[in-house]
N, C-alpha and C positions, 0 to 999 in steps of 0.2 A: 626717794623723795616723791609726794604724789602730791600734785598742785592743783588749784582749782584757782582756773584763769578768768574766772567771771563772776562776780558776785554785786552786790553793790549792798552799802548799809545808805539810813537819811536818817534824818532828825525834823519832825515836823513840829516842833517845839524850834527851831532854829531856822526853817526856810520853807516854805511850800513847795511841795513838785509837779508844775502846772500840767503833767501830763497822770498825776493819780486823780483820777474824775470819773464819776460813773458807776452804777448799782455794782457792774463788771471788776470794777476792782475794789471794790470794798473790802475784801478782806486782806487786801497787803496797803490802804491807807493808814499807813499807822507808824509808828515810829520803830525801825530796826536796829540795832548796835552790836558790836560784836559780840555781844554777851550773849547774845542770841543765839549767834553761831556758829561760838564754839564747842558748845557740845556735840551739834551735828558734825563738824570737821570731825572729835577726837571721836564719835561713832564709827564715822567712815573712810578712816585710817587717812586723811588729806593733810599734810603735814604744813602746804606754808597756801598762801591765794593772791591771788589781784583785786584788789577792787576796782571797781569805773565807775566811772562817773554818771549820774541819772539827771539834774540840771543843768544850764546853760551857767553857770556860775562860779568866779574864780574864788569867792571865799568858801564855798563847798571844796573845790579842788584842795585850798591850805589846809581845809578840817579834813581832809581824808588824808592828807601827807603828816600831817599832827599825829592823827589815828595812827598809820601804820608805822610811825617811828617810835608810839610806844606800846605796841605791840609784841615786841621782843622777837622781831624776823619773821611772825605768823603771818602777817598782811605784808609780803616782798615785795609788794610795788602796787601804785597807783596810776591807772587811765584819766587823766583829769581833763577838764574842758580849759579850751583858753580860746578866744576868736580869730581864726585864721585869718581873718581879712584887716586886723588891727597892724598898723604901720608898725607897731613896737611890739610886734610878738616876739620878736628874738629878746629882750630884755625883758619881757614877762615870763620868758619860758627859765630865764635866768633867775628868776626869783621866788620862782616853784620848787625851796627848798625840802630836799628830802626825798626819798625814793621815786622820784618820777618817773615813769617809765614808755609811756604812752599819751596821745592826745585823742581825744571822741566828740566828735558834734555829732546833734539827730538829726543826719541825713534827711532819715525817712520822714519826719517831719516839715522839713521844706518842700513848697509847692512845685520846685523848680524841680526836675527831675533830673535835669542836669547842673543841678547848681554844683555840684564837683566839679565842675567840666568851666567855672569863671576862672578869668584869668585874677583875681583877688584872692580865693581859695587855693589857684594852684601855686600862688606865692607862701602862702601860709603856709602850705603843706611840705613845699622845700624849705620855709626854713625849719619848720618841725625835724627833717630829716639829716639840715646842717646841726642841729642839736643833739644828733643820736640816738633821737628817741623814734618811737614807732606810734604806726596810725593804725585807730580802732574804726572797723567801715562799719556803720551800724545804719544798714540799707537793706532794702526789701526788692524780689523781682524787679520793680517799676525803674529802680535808680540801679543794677547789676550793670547795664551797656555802659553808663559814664562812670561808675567803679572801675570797671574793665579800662576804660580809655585814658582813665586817670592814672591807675597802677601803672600800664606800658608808659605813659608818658613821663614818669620819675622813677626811676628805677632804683634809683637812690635811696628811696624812704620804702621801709617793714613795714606792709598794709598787715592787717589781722582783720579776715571777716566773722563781724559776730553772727551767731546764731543762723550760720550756712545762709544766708539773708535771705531770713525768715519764710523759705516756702510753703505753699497752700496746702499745708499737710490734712485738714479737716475738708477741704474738698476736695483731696485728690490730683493739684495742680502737681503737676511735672513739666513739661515745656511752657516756656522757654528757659526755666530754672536752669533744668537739669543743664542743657546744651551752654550757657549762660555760665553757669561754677565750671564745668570743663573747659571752655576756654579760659576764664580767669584764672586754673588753676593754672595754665600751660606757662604763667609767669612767676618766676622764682622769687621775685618777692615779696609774694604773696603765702600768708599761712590762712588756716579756717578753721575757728572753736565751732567744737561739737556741744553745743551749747543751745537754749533757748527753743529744741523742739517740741519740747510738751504741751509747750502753749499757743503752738502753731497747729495741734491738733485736737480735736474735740479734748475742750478741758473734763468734760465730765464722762468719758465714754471712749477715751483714748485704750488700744492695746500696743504692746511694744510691736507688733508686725505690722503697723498703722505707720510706724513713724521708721525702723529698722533698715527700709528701703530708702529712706533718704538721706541717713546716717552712715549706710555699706556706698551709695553716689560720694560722699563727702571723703568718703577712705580712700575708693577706688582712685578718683580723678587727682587730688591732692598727694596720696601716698602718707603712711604713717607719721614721716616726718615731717611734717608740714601741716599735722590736724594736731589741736589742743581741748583736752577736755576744761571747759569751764558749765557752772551747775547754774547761773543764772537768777539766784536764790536773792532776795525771796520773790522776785518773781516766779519763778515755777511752780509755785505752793500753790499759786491760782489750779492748777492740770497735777502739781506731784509730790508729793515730800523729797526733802534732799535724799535719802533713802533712794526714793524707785530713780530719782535722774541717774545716780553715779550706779548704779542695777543695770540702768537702761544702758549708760556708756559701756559699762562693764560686757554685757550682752554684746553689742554693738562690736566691738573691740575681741571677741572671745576666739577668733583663729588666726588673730595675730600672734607674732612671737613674743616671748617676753620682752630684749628688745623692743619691738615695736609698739609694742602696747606702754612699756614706760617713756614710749614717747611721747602718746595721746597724754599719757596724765602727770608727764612733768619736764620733762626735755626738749620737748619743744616750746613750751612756756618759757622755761629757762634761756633758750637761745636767743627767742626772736622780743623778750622784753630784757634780754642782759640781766637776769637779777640777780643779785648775790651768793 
């Protein structure tokens, strides 16, 4: 089974996504559906995926658990948004009927670098984690120290960091990254998608030895068990076709064991979101 733990579909016919703005992303303003991509999955042999979430919004959440229940098992689970600081989140996490698997806000969009770090969020996040489900960290370098601070302090709740949080791969940035996911990995509840680097490095001019070394950090410090491949799509398209990301995972991943390599691309997805 080979899963792809990151993707996202929208409908811009049904909601705007206040963060697609900008000559830079013109070319994935547009409306994605599975229809899209499922030829790329049955190209490149990926048998079930996650989606996440990409607005702030619980009726997008309902339309992505709609989606992956009738999808026929293909889409095994949904990342949805819900507001962690909302007094009734445990009865709205209760009414997020259908493969829910995970909760995601955009971190890296709050001013606050430690807004992980309020005592509002970390209510939220416990009860996210009395529900069973797991948290998607989607933070950059600036917010990895209250990631870090926040994971030790619930040990209870399945963090997942998306997109190794998003290193300066186009200039070269390595500390305080690197030192930064080493510590964070040294906690067990924590996993990290190999996900989202293409677009962390020159979109137009990226090589796989540009990006290689931040993806062999992400193995090393984590360990197989504990990294998930997810393709990011269609974001990546900006930097890759789904082709070169699951090439580049594949690369990445190539002196691993069997084992260990079907961990990257399904078994650890399967554990740390429970999917079916």
């Amino acid at each position: 089974m080979r899963i792809d733990a990151h993707h996202h579909l929208w409908d811009l016919t049904r909601r705007p996504q206040p963060w697609l703005h900008g000559a830079a992303l013109g070319p994935i303003a547009r409306t994605f559906e599975r229809g899209d991509l499922e030829p790329l999955l049955l190209a490149n042999g990926i048998d079930a995926t996650v989606v996440v979430q990409s607005s702030s919004s619980l009726d997008e959440t309902r339309e992505l658990l709609a989606l992956a229940a009738a999808s026929g098992g293909r889409i095994a689970g949904v990342v949805g948004w819900a507001d962690l600081t909302d007094p009734a989140l445990a009865d709205v996490l209760v009414s997020l009927t259908g493969p829910l698997v995970g909760i995601r806000h955009q971190v890296q969009d709050e001013s606050d670098p430690w807004w992980l770090a309020r005592a509002g969020v970390r209510r939220g996040l416990a009860t996210v984690a009395a529900a069973g489900l797991a948290y998607d960290l989607l933070v950059t370098p600036r917010e990895l120290p209250a990631a870090l601070e926040t994971a030790a302090a619930l040990p209870e709740l399945r963090f997942v960091l998306d997109h190794a949080a998003k290193p300066r791969i186009a200039s070269g940035g390595w500390e305080p990254w690197a030192a930064d996911l080493r510590e964070l990995a040294t906690l067990p509840n924590v996993t990290c998608k190999l996900s989202g680097l293409v677009t962390e490095a020159s979109w137009s001019g990226w090589k796989p030895a540009d990006i290689l070394p931040y993806a062999h950090h992400v193995l090393d410090v984590f360990g197989p068990e504990r990294v998930l491949f997810g393709s990011d799509w269609p974001v990546c398209t900006l930097a890759a076709t789904y082709a070169d990301v699951v090439a580049l995972a594949e690369s990445a991943t190539a002196g691993l064991s069997p084992t260990e390599s079907a961990s990257v691309f399904g078994t650890t997805a399967s554990h740390v979101y429970a999917l079916p």
